[in-house]
C-alpha positions in Angstrom: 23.9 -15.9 -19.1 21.4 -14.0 -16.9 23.9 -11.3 -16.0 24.8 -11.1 -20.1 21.3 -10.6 -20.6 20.3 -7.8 -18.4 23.6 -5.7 -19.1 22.6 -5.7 -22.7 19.8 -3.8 -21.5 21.9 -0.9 -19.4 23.7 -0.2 -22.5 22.2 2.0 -25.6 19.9 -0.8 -26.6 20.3 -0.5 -30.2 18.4 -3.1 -32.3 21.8 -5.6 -32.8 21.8 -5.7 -29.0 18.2 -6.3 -29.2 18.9 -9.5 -31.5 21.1 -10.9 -29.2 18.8 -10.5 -26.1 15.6 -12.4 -27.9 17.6 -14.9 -29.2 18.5 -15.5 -25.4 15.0 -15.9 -24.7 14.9 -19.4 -26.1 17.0 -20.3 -23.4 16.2 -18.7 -20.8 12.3 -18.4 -20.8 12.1 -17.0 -17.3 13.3 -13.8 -18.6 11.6 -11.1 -20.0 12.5 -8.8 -22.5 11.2 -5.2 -21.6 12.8 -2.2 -23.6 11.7 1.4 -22.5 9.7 1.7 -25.0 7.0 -0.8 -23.5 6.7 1.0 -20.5 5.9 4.6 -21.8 2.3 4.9 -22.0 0.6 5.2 -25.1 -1.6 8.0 -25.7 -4.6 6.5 -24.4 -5.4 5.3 -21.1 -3.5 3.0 -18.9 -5.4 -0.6 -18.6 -7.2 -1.1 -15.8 -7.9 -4.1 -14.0 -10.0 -3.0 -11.5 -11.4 0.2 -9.9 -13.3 0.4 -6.9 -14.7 4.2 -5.7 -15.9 5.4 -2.4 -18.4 8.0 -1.8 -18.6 9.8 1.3 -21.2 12.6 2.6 -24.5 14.3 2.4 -29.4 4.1 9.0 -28.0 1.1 9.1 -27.8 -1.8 11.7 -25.5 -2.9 14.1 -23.8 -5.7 11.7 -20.8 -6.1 13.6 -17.5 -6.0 10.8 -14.8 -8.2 10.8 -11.6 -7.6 12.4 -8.1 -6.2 10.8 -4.6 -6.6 12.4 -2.2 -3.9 11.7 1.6 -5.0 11.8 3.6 -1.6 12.0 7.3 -2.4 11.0 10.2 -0.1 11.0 10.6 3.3 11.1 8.3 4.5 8.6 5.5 1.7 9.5 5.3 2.7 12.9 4.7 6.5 12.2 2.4 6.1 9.2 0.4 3.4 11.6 0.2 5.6 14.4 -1.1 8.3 12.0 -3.5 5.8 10.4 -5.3 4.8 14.1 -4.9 8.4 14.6 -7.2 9.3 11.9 -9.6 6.2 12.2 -10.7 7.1 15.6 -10.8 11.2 15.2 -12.9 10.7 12.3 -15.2 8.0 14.1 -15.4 10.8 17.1 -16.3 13.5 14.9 -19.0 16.0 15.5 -19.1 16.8 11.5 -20.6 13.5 10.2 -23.4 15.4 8.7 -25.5 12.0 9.9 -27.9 11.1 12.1 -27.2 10.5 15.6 -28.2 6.3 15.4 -26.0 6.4 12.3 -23.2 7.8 13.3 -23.1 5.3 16.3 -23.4 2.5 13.9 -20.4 3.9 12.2 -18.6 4.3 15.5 -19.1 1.2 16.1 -18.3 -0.5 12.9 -14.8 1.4 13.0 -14.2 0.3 16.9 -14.8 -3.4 15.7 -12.8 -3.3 12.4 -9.9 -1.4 14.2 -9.7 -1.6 17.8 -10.6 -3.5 20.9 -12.2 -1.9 24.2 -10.2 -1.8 27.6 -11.8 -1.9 30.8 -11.5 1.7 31.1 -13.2 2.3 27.8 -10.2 3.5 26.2 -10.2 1.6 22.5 -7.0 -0.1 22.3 -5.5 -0.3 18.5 -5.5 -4.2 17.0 -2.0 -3.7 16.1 1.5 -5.4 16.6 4.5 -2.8 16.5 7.6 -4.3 15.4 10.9 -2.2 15.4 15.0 -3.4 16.2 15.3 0.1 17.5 13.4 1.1 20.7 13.5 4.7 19.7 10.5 5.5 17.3 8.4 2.4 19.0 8.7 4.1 22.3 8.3 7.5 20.5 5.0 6.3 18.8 3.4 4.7 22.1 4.2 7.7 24.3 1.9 10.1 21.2 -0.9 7.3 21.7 -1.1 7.6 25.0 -0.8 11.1 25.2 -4.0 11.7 22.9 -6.5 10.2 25.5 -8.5 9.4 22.8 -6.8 5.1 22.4 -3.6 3.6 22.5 -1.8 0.5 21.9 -2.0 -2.6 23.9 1.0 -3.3 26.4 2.5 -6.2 25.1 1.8 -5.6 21.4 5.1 -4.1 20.6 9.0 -5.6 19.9 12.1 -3.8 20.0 15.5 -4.7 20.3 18.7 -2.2 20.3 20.2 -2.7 17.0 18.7 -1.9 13.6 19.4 -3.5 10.3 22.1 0.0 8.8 19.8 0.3 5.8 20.4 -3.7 5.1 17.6 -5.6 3.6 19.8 -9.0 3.5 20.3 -8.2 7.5 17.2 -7.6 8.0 15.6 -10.5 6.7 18.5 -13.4 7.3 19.4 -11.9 10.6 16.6 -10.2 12.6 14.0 -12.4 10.9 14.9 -15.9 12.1 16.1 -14.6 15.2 13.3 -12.8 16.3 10.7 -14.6 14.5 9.2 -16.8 17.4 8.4 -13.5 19.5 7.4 -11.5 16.9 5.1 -14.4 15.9 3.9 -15.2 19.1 2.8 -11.2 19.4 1.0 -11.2 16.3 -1.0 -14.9 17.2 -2.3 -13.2 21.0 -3.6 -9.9 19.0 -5.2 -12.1 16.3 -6.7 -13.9 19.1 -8.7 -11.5 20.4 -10.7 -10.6 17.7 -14.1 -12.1 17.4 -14.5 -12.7 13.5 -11.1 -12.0 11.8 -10.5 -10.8 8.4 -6.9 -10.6 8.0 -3.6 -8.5 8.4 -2.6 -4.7 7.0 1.1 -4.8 7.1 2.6 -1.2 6.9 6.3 -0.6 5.3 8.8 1.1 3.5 10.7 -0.8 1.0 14.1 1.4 1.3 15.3 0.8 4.8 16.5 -2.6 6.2 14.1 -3.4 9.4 10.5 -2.8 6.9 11.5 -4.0 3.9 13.7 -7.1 4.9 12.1 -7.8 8.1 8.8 -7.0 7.0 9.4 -9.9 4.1 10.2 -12.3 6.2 7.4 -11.0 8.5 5.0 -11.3 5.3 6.5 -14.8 4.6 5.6 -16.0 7.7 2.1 -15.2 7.9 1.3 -16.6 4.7 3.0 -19.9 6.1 0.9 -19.4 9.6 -2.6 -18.0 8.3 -2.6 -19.1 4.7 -6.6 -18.6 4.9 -6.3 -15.3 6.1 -6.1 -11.7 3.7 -2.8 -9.9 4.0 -2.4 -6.7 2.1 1.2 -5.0 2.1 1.0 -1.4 2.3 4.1 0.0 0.8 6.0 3.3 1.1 7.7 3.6 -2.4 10.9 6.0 -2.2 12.2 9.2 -3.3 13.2 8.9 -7.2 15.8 10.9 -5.8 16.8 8.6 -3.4 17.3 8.3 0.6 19.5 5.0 1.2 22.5 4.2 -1.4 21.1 0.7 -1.7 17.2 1.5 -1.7 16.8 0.3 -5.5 18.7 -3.3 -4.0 16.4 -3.1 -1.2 13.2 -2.3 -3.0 13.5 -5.3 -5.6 14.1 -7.5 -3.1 11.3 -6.6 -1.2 9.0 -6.6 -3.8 9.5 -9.9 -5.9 9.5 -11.6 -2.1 6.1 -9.9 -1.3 5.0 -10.6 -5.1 5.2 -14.4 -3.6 3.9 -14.1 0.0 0.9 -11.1 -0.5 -2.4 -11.2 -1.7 -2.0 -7.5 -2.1 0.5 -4.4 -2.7 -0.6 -0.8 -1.9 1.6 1.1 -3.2 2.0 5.1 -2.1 5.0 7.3 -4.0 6.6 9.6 -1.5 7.3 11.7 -4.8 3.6 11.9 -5.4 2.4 12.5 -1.2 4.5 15.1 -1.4 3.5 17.1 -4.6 0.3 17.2 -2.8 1.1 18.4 0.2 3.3 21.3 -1.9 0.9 21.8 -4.5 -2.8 21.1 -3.1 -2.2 21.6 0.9 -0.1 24.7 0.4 2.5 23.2 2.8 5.7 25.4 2.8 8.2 23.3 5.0 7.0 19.5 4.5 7.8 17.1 7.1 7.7 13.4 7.4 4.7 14.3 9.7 2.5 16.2 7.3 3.5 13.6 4.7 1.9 10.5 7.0 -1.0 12.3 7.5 -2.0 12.6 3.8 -1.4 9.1 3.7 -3.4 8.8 6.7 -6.4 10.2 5.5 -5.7 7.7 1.7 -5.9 4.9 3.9 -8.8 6.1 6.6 -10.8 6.6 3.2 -10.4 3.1 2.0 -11.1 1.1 5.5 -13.4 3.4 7.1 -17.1 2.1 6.5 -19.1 1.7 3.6 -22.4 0.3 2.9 -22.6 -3.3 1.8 -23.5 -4.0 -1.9 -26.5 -6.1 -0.9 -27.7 -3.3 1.6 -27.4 0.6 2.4 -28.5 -0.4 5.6 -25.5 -2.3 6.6 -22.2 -1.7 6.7 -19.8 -4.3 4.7 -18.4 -6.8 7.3 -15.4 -7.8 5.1 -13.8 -4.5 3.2 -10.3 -6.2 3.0 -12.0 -9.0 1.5 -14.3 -7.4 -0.7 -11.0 -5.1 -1.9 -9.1 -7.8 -3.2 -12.1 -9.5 -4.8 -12.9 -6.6 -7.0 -9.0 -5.7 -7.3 -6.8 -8.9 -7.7 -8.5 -10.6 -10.5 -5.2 -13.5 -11.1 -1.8 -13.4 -9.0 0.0 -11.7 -11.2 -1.5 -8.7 -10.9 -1.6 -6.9 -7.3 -0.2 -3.7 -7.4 -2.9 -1.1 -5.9 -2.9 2.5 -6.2 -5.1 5.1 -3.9 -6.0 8.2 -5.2 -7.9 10.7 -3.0 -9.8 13.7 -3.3 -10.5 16.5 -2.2 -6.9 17.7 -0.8 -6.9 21.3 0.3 -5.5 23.6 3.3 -8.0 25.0 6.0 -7.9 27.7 4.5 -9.5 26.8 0.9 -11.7 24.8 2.9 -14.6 27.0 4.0 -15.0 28.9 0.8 -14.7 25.4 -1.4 -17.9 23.6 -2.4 -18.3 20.2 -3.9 -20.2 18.4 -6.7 -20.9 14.8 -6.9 -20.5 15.0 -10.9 -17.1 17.5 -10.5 -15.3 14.7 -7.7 -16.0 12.4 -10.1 -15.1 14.0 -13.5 -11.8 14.6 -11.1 -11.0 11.3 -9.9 -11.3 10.5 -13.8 -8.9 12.5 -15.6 -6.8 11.5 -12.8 -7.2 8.0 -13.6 -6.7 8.4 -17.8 -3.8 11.2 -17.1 -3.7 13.5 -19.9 -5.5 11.2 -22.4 -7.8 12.2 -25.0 -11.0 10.8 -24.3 -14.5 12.0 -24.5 -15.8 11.9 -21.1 -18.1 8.9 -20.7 -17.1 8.0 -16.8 -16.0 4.7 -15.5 -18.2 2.7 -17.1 -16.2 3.3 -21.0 -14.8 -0.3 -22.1 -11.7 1.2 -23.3 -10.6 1.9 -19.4 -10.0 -1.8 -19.1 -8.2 -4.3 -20.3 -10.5 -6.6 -23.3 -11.0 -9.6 -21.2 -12.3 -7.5 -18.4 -16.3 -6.1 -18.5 -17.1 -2.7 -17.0 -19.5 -4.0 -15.1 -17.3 -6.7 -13.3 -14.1 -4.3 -12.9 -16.0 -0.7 -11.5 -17.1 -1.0 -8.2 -18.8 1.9 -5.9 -19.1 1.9 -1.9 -20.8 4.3 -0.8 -21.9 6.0 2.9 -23.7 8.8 3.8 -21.9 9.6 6.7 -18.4 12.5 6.0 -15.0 11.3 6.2 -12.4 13.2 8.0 -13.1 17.3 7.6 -14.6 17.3 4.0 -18.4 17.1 3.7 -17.9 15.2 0.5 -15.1 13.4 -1.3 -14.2 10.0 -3.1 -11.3 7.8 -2.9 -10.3 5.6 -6.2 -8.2 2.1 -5.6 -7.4 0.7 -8.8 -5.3 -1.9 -10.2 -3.5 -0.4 -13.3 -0.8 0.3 -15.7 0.6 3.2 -13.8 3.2 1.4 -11.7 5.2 -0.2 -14.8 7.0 2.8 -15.2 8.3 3.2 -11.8 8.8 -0.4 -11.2 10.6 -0.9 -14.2 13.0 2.6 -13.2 13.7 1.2 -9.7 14.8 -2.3 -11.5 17.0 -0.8 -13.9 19.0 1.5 -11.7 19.0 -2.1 -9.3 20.6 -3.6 -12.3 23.3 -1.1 -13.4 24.5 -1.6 -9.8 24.0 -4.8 -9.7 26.1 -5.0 -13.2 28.9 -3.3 -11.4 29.0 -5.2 -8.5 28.2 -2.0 -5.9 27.7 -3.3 -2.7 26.7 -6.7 -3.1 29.3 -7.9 -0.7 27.0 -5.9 1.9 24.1 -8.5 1.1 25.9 -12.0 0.2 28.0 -11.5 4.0 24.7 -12.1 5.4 23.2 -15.2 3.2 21.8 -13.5 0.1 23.4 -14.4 -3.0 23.9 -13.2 -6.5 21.4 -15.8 -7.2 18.7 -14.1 -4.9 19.1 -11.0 -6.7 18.7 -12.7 -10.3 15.4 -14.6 -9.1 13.9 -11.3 -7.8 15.1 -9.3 -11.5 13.2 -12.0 -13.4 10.5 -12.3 -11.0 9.4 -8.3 -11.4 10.1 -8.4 -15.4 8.1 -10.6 -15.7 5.4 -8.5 -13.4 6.8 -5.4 -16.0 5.9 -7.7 -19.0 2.4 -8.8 -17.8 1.2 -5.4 -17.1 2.6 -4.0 -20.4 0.8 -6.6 -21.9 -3.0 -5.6 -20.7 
């Protein structure tokens, strides 16, 4: 009846076929029923559950912040992570934080605490745990650390085996995961160990491969079983619309009705979006995986780097992953993040560019509300957010004197909004009219996961569809 149900929906959808999937409804209350038109949005801006803006640019105390463990998985996780510790500790070193000397030390220090440990040497050492069943881009990524002089990654924070998962999300996570899944757990207990005060994990993945998205569910799954009191926030590579793997939409609905269970948080990056900006905004000519992580980089170094506390702007916030998902994930069901980021410019724009306050955020604004018509009233206007929602309780501002990166000002918006429905619902469509046809299933049920699995994890993300649509 399920399978009825959703192939009535990958046909013309005409309102007879409609009739027949409602009536269905009575007996199969799981499902949802989601025609395109809910997911088109209306000229007026998306619904927003929460928003949260950080200032940077033009002295606080030593309050030490609480540590975050960084689980690199797969290809992509491992390059984006080494990117991200990249930018972390460049920024922290910088001569250009337009700060006092005693402040930028504080900030140095916050960052070093939230981020990495110290060696004996005095090279920082990343709090991460990089996880790969090929050895090739593991050994790849702690040869670059190394190499910088700057940190690197601990020596026995990193497992590799010989065989990857060929693109396979069921092999990934009903093959490497319970096979593996004492060492990889063991790694991720001695790092978590050494921190002092511990916040939580920051797991980095695709969700189109086989090793980040089915390994890095089980992965997920795990911790939530292991650390249930502690934060874990997914950050998710979303795929090319065009596509890269033949089976990334089966992969990517797997992965994320599993994390949907096992997360307290999804952020979510479109490769399709990373890079129109690095076509469009960094005047990039030839774009490479490379200059795409580094944009992504520089999203995420904007988010964690640190911010005064609300209580203080003297002290740093201890907690950022925690105060994130308080301000962000009001209820369960709603924990898909988005990061927006600006300025993004090439060197060259850079030194004959200069910034506003009032123009970053009129910016980050209209690119919040899209192309609605609004009068421009800023973040605080009721009709951003959804009704049982209060401005004052969903906007949120860190802020910090200090520069991030090479911009002497700019603002980073994380929100929790509308704007992944239509995406999310795409990706489950084109899952479904392959699903319909049987394409490749015998790839996933040969290794444990049945036509059942993929039904659960349909319903599970309509239903996600439905309860955003219905802000």
């Amino acid at each position: 009846m399920r399978m009825v149900s959703r192939l009535v929906r990958s046909l013309n959808r005409t309102e007879a076929l409609v009739g027949v999937w409602r009536q269905g409804l009575a007996v199969l209350p799981r499902l949802v029923w989601n025609p395109w038109a809910q997911v088109i949005l209306p000229p007026r801006p998306p619904k927003v559950l929460g928003l949260q803006v950080v200032f940077r640019g033009n002295t606080p105390s030593l309050w030490l912040s609480m540590s975050i463990v960084t689980v690199q998985l797969g290809q992509c996780g491992n390059q984006i992570g080494f990117e991200v510790f990249d930018a972390l500790l460049s920024d922290s070193h910088s001569s250009q934080g337009l700060c006092s000397m005693r402040e930028n030390e504080a900030y140095q220090a916050s960052c070093k605490e939230r981020f990495f440990s110290e060696e004996e040497n005095g090279v920082p050492i990343a709090r991460a745990v990089l996880v790969d069943m090929e050895p090739k881009v593991i050994n790849q990524t702690l040869s670059k650390a190394a190499q910088s002089g700057q940190w690197k990654y601990g020596q026995h924070a990193c497992f590799c085996q010989k065989q990857g998962s060929g693109n396979n999300w069921a092999y990934g996570y009903s093959v490497h995961g319970p096979r593996h899944e004492e060492s990889i757990m063991n790694i991720i207990r001695k790092e978590v160990e050494k921190c002092d005060s511990f916040s939580g994990f920051f797991i980095i993945m695709s969700m189109a491969g086989g090793t980040g998205s089915g390994l890095g569910a089980f992965v997920t799954q795990n911790l939530e079983d292991q650390y249930s009191n502690s934060l874990k926030m997914n950050q998710i590579i979303w795929p090319y619309g065009t596509g890269e793997v033949i089976v990334q939409n089966y992969n990517s609905i797997l992965t994320l009705s599993h994390l949907y269970r096992s997360s307290d948080a999804l952020l979510l990056h479109e490769n399709d979006a990373i890079h129109k900006i690095c076509a469009k905004l960094m005047n990039i000519k030839q774009i490479s995986f490379s200059d795409i992580n580094q944009v992504l980089a520089h999203q995420l170094g904007s988010v964690f780097q640190p911010t005064y506390s609300a209580e203080s702007s003297f002290h740093y916030r201890r907690n950022p992953l925690g105060d994130l998902m308080e301000h962000l994930v009001p209820h369960p069901e709603f924990k898909m993040l988005s990061v927006r980021n600006i300025p993004h410019m090439s060197e060259n724009s850079l030194a004959y560019t200069t910034f506003t306050w009032a123009g970053l955020l009129k910016h980050l604004r209209q690119m919040l509300i899209s192309n609605a018509k609004m009068e421009e009233e800023g973040f605080k206007d009721p009709a951003l957010y959804t009704s049982w929602l209060k401005p004052v309780n969903a906007f949120n501002v860190w802020k910090t004197q200090r520069a991030f990166s090479k911009y002497e000002k700019s603002a980073v918006l994380v929100s929790n909004s509308q704007f992944l429905v239509k995406p999310l619902d795409m990706i489950v469509g084109k899952a479904w009219n392959m699903f319909a046809s049987k394409a490749y299933i015998h790839q996933y049920t040969k290794f444990g996961i049945e036509e059942e699995d993929f039904l659960d994890s349909f319903t599970s993300l309509e239903q996600v569809v439905a309860s955003y649509c219905n802000l």
